[in-house]
N, C-alpha and C positions, 0 to 999 in steps of 0.2 A: 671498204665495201659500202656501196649503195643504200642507204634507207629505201626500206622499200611500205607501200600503203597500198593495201589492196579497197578496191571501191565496188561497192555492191548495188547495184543498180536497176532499177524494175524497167527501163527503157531501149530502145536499140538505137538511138541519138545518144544518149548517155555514156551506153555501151561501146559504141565508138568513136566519139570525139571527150569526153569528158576527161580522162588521163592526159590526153596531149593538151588539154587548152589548161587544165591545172599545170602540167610538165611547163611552163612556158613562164608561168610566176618562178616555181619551185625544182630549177634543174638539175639538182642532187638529188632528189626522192625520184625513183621508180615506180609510176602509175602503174595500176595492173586491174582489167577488167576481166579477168577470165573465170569463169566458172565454170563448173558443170552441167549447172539448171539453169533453164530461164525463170526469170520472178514476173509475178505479176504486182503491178501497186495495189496496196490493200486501202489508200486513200481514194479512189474513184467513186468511193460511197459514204454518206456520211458515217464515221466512224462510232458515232454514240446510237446509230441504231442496226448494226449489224450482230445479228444473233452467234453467238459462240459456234455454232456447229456451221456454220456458212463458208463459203472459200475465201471469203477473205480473210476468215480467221486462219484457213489454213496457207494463203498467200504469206500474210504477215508471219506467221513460223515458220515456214520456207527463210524468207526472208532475214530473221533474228537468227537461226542456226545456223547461215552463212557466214553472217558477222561473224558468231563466237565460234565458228571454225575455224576462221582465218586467222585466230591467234592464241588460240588452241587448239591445233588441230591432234593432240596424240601422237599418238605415232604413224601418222600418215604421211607424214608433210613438215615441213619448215614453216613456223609462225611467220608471219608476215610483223610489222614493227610497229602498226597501223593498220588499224581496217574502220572503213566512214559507211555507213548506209547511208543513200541516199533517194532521197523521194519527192515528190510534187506534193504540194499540200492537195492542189484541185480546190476549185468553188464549193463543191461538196461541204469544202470543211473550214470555210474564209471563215474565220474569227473564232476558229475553234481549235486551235493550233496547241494549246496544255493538253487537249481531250486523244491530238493524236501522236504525241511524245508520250504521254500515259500509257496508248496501246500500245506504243512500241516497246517501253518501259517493259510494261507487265509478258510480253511475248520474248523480250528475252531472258527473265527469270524462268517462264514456264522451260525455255529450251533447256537454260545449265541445269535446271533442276532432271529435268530427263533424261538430258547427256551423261549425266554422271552416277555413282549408285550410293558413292558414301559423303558425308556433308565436308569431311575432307575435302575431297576430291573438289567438291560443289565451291569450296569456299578458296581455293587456289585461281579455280574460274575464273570466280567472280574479281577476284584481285588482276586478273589479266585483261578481263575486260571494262574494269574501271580506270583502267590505266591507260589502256590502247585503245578503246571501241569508240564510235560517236557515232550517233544517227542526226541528220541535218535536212531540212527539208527548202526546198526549190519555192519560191513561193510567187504565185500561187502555182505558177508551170516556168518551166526552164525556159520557154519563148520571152518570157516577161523579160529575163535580160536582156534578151537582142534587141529592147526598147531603150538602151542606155549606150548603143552606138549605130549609128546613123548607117554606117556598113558593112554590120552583120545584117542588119536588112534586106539591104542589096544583097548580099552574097545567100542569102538565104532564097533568093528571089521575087524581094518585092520589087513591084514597077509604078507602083504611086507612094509617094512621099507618106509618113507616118504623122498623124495629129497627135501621138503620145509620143512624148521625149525625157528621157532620162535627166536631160536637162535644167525642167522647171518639173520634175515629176516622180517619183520616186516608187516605182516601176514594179515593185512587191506589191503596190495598194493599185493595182492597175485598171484605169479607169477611160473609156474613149467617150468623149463630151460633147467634140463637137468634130464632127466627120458621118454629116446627116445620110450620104450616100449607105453611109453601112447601116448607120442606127436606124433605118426608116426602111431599109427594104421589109417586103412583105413575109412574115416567116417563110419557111419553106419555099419560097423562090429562086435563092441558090444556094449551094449547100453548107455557105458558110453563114446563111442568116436561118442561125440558131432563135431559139427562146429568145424575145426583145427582153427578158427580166434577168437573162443571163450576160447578154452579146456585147454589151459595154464594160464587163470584167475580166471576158475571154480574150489575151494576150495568141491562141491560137490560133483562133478563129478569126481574129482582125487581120492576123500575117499572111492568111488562107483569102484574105479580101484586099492585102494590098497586093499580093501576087498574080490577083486575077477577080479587080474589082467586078466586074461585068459576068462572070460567071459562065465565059468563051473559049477557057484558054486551054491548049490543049495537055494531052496527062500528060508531058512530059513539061508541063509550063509550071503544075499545079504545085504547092508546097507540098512538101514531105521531109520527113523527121529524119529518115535516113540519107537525107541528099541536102537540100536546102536547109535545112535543121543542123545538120552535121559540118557543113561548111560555115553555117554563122559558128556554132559553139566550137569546134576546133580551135582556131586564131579567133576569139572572142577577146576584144580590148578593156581587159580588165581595170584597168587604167580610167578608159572612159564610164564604166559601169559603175563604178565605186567611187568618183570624184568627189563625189558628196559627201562629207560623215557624215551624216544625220540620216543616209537614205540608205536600203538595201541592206536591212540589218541582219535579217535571215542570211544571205550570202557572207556577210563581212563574220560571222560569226565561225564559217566555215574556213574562214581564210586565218583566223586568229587562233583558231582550234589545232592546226596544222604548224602555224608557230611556233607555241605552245611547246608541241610536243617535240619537237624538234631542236628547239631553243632557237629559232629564227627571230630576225625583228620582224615583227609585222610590217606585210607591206601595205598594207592598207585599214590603217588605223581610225577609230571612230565609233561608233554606237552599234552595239554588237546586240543581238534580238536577248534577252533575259533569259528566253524559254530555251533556247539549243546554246546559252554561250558554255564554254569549256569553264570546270570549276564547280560547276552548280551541280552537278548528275549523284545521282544514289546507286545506282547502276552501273551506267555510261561515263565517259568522260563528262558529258556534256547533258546528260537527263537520268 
């Protein structure tokens, strides 16, 4: 029978290319993005100043009582063998990345503890979910990959060449230097020239400017997560993304996680981010 790892996902690019472009490393595990809910990412704000009673506090419980359904689920359902949240860290929260494994941390103690009524029960959970669960974060956004092969670009539909390359670049710290056309337009002049103190870390918003520098092209030209988005990360060359060990640690940690648990070699071995690697978690596998 199949392993199977169900993947929890706050995006609709995520939602449906994510399983197939992982199913392409790992073709014995069975992807499965289905749920019931849609999630919202609770990273879109910084995470150390969101008040308790706010939605994203209740985004990210949404979010943790999916996990630990999916491999607990009672008697509703067949555990899945595997369940990974996964998220965008976002600029919000560039170099604050302990503060939002923390919140997720602490969001799925609060679920098992409400899920269940007696500390029995609570502490079988938690043995299921320390075993099976991982939360892994995108960093800073899932676009940032498509910067470490040359034609998810293109299939994404860029039509001017990229100044950031995975190449000499390592595409988690993502940075656009020198591609003055974009850096220098006047804010607000097309709709991808965001914040100048933002627009040189934005991996989305540069994809949104190779696809239609000039700010002309028509909606069916324009990037989108569910089309252009979905066609880079489906067939995304993992291969080329990860050539580096030393780069893309946040990623490499998700692939080493899955491993791991599996008993596979890794395929792509190297410097695995500290904060999400598999091993380290008080909770989670991996936090």
């Amino acid at each position: 029978m199949m392993n199977t790892i169900k993947l929890i996902v706050t995006g609709e690019m995520e939602k449906k290319a994510l399983a197939k472009a992982l199913k392409n490393v790992f073709p014995t595990i069975s992807f499965e993005t289905k749920f019931d809910e849609e999630f919202s990412g609770f990273t879109s704000s910084n995470v150390l100043q969101l008040p308790a009673s706010s939605r994203f506090q209740r985004n990210i419980d949404k979010f943790a009582s999916e996990l630990v359904a999916a491999v607990d689920p009672g008697r509703r359902g067949l555990p899945a063998d595997m369940a990974i949240a996964v998220d965008d860290l976002e600029l919000e929260n560039t170099n604050q990345e302990k503060a939002v494994v923390d919140c997720f941390r602490k969001a799925v103690i609060r679920c098992i503890e409400n899920r269940w009524p007696t500390p029995k029960r609570q502490e079988l959970c938690f043995q299921k979910v320390r075993e099976n669960c991982s939360f892994h974060l995108f960093v800073p956004l899932t676009e940032a990959y498509f910067f470490g092969e040359t034609n998810a670009l293109k299939r994404a539909g860029a039509k001017r060449n990229s100044m950031v390359s995975g190449n000499n670049t390592d595409v988690e710290d993502f940075r656009v230097t020198d591609d003055s056309d974009y850096l220098n337009a006047a804010k607000g002049k097309f709709y991808w020239a965001v914040d100048p103190n933002k627009r040189s870390r934005h991996p989305k918003h540069y994809l949104q400017y190779l696809c239609d520098p000039e700010g002309k092209a028509k909606k069916s030209e324009l990037y989108k997560e569910t089309k252009g988005g979905v066609n880079a990360l489906q067939s995304l060359d993992w291969n080329s993304v990860l050539k580096n060990p030393q780069y893309v640690k946040f990623l490499r940690s998700l692939f080493d996680d899955i491993s791991d648990r599996f008993n596979f070699e890794n395929p792509y071995p190297g410097a695995c981010s500290p904060i999400t690697r598999f091993g380290s978690g008080s909770v989670l596998r991996n936090i």
